[in-house]
N, C-alpha and C positions, 0 to 999 in steps of 0.2 A: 600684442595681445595673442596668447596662445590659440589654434586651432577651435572656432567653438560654434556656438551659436546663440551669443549672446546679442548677437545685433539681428539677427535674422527675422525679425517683427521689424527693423525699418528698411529692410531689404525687399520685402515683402510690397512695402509700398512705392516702391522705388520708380520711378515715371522715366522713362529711358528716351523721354523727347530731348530736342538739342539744348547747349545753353542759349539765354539768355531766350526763352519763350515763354518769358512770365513764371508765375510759380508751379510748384511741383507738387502733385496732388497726388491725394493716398486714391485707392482704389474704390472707396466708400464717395469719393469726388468734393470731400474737402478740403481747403488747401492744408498742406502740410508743413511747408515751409513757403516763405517769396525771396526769390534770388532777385539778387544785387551785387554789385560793385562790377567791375567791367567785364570782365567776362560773361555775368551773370550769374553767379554760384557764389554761394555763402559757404565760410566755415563747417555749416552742417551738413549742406550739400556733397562739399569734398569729402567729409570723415565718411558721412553715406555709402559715397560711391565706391571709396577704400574698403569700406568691410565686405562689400557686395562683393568686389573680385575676390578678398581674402576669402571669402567664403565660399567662392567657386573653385580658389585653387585647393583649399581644405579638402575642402572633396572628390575633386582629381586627386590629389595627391593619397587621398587616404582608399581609392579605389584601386589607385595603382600598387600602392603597398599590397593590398588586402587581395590581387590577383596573382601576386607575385610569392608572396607568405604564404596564399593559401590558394594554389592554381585547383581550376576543374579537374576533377578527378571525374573524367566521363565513363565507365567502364561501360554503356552504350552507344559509343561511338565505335563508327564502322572500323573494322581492327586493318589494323595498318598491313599493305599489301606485303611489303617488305621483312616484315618482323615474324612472318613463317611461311612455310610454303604451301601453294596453290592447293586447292583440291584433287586437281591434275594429276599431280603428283604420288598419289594415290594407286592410281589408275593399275600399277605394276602389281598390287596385295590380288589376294586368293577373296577381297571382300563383296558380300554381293549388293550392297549400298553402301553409302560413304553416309548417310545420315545415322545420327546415333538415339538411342532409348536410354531408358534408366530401370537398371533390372531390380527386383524385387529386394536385392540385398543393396541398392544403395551402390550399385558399380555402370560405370559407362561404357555401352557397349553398342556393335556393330548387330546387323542383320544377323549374320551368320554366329554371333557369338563372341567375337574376336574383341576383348574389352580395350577399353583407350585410358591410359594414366595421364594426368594434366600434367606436364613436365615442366621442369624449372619453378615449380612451387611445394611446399610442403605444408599437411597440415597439421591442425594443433595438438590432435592425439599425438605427435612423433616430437612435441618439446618437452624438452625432459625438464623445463625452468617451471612448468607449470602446474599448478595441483592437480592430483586428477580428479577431482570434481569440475573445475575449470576445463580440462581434456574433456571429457565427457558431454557436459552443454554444451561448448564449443562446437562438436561434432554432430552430435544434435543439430546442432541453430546448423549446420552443414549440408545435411542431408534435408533437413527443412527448405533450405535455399535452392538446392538443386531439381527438387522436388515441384518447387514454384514457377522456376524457370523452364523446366520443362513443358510446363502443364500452359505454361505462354506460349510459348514458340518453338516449332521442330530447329533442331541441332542436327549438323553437322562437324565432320572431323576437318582438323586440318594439321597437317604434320609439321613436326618443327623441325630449319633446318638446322645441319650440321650434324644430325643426331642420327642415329642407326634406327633400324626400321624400329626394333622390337624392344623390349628391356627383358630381363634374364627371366621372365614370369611369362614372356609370350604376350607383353602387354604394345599395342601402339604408341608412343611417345608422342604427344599433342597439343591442340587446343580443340574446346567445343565453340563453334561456331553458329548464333544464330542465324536462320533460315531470312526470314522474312524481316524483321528487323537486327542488321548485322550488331554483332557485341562480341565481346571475350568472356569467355566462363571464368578462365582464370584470372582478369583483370579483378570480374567483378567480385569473386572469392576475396581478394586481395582487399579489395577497397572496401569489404564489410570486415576485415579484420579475420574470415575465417580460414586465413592462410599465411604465409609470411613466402619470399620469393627467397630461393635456392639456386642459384645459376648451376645449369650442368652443361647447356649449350654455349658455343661459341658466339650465337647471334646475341651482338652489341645492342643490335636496334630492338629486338625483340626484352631483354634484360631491363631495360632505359623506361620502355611503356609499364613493366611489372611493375618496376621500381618507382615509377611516379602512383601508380595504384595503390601500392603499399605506404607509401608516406601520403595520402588521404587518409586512412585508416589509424594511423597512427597520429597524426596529428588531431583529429577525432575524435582519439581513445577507444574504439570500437572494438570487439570482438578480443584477440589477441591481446592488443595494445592497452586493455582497461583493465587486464591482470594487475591483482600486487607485485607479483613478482619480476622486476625487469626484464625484457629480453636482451635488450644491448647494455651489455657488458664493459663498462669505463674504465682501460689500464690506467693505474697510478702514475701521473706525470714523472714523479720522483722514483720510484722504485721500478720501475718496468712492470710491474704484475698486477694480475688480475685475479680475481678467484672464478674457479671452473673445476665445481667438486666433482664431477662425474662426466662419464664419455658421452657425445652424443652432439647433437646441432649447437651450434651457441654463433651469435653476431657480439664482434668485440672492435670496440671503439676507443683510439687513440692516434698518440703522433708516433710516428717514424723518426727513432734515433740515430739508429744508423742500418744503411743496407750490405750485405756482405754478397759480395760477386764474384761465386765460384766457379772452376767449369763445368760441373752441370745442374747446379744450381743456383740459386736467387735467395736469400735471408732477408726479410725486415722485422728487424729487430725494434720492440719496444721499450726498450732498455740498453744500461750498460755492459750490464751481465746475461750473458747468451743464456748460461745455467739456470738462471732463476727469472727471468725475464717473459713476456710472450712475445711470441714469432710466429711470423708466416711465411712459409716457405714454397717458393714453387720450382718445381721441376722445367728443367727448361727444355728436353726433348715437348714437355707438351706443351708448349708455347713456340713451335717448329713454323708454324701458320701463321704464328701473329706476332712479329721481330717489334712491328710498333711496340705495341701491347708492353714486350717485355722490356725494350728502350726506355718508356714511361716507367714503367715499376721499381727498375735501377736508379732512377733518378728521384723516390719519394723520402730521399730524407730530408726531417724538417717539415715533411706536410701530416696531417691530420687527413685519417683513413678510418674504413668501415669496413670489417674483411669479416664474412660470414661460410662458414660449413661446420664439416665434423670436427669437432675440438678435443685433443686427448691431453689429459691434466697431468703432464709430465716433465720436469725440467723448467715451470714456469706458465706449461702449456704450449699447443703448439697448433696451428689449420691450415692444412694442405691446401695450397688454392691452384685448379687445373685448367680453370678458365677464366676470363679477364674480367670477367661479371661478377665473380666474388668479392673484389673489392672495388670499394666507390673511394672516390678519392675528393675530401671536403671543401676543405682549403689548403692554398696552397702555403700561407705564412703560421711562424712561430707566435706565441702568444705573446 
């Protein structure tokens, strides 16, 4: 009998005394059945008993599934000590608090002026897959979000590591951090769909938490992910290509045909033709820090990958990946 709850009205009445103590009475205290033969348990007794577990494991099983398919996506939990660095670390800037406001136009900013970019994520206004009407609410329901969170809880900054103090705007590279009750700004962006994650640090652990944030959202269909228009992009098993009409961000999903290991770079190719195929390519000077990293990368052919940035539609297309966060790697076998 598949997984159900067809027996669960005689589960219900199930009397959990030992065998052979007389009969077994429903909960209303009439008999329900009278055990017999030596043990004490009838036919009906044992099919009872059998559905009862079947129906307890149905449920474990189907909870377990149902954590594992669809884990908490907490973006109010306390942000992991590890996945950027301290407050402390601060301490060195020209700032005269480390707690942040939300300035009139909709930007995150210091005491003194000194604004903070959320780093390693991007938002929806910067996808070029997307209509811009789509852009536009999106950005909206954005600044509506941040707008809420603030007006909850004082923020602070916290920097991310591996990343240069500034970005070429004079911008801090970060996260916002609640005060009073700890959370990630940029988890929780992510997990309403109104951002998609962009690896530009080197932090693994940091990358792993986005990325579980953004597949809540996506599994959801929220914000981003309940456009028409796809974000992830499916190479053609058989051809190597993918369409990618214009320059700009794009996540492209496929297997790894073959990797080409040159000296100072890295090919994975999604096809058999380089020419007309998509590739990802990394530079192995920038992979100088992380020899695992690039040991793993050489070795994806035959697995099914997820390799996300700037994509230029040229020769099949093509996205530079500069750090190890850009691509997720799915499964390890062929189909």
């Amino acid at each position: 009998m598949p997984c159900g709850f067809s027996n669960f009205g005689r589960s219900k009445a199930w009397d959990p005394s030992p065998f052979g103590q007389g009969g077994r009475r429903s909960r209303s205290g009439g008999a329900l059945f009278r055990a017999s033969g030596p043990s004490g348990t009838t036919a009906a007794a044992r099919a009872g008993r059998f559905s009862n577990h079947r129906l307890r494991f149905c449920i474990l099983a189907a909870s377990i599934t149902a954590y594992t398919a669809f884990p908490v996506f907490a973006e109010d939990q306390p942000e992991d000590p590890h996945s950027c660095q301290t407050r402390q670390q601060l301490e060195n800037e020209p700032f005269k608090e480390h707690r942040l406001h939300l300035t009139a136009a909709g930007r995150l900013a210091f005491g003194d002026g000194t604004e903070l970019r959320l780093g390693d994520i991007l938002f929806a206004d910067h996808l070029p897959d997307l209509p811009r009407d789509s852009r536009n609410a999106l950005e909206a329901a954005r600044q509506a979000t941040l707008a809420a969170r603030f007006a909850d809880t004082e923020m602070r900054a916290c920097a991310l590591a591996g990343e240069t103090a500034r970005d070429r705007y004079g911008r801090v590279l970060g996260d916002g951090i609640g005060l009073i009750r700890p959370f990630s700004l940029r988890r929780h962006l992510l997990s309403q769909g109104l951002a998609v994650v962009l690896p530009q640090s080197a932090d693994a652990g940091c990358c792993n938490a986005l990325y579980r944030a953004e597949a809540g959202a996506r599994l959801g269909k929220r914000g981003v992910w309940a456009a028409s228009a796809p974000l992830i992009r499916n190479v053609d098993p058989k051809t190597g290509t993918v369409g990618l009409p214009r320059f700009g961000f794009a996540i492209v999903e496929g297997w790894i045909s073959s990797v080409g290991d040159r000296e100072r770079d890295l090919y994975l190719n999604f096809g058999r033709d380089w020419s007309t195929d998509f590739t990802a390519t990394l530079r192995k000077q920038d992979f100088s820090g992380a020899a695992e990293d690039l040991a793993r990368f050489a070795d994806l052919a035959g697995k099914r990958v997820r390799v996300r940035g700037v994509a230029e539609p040229w020769q099949g297309g093509r996205i530079a990946v500069s750090v190890p966060g850009q691509i997720e790697i799915l499964t390890p076998l062929l189909p």
